[in-house]
C-alpha positions, 0 to 999 in steps of 0.5 A: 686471098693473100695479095700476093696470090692475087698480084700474079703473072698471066696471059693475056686471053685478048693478045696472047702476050705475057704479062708479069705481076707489077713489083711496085706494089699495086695489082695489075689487072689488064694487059700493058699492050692491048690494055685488055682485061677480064671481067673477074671481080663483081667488086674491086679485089673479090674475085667473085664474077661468073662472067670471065667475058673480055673487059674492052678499054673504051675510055680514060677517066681521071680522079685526083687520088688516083690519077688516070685510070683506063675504062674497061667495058665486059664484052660480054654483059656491059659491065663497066670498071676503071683500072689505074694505068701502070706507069712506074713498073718494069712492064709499064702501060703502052702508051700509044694504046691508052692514046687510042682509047683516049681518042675513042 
């Protein structure tokens, strides 16, 4: 799947709010409000999990090249994932959310 089929617009199965494609560059994957996402991918990109269960934020992790990233976990199977926060975008990562995760 071409990248830009991939970095597309949806609407978020948690909140309901509408969520556009990042323009910097990078994927976005969960939502900037609630910071839900979807337990689509088995590995990073492949698209390729039956699961589709609600992917919770439940922690923040940090790594030197890729800065902080939210810890999603499926509520549906357990699996777990990290996703880097969106910062410099026209819709960027509700900051008071990742501070709720983060006190988690």
């Amino acid at each position: 799947m071409a990248r830009h089929q991939e970095n597309t617009g949806f609407v978020c199965a948690n909140c309901g709010k509408t969520v556009n494609a990042l323009t910097n560059g990078s994927y976005r994957n969960h939502c900037p409000y609630c910071l839900y996402s979807l337990h689509v991918d088995n590995n990073p990109g492949d698209r390729q999990s039956l699961c589709h269960g609600l992917m919770k934020p439940v922690g923040l992790a940090y790594k030197a090249k890729k800065g902080w990233q939210i810890v999603h976990e499926c509520t549906r199977c357990g699996h777990k994932s990290v996703n880097k926060i969106a910062e410099d975008t026209d819709q960027p990562d509700d900051i008071e959310q990742i501070s709720r995760v983060a006190s988690r």
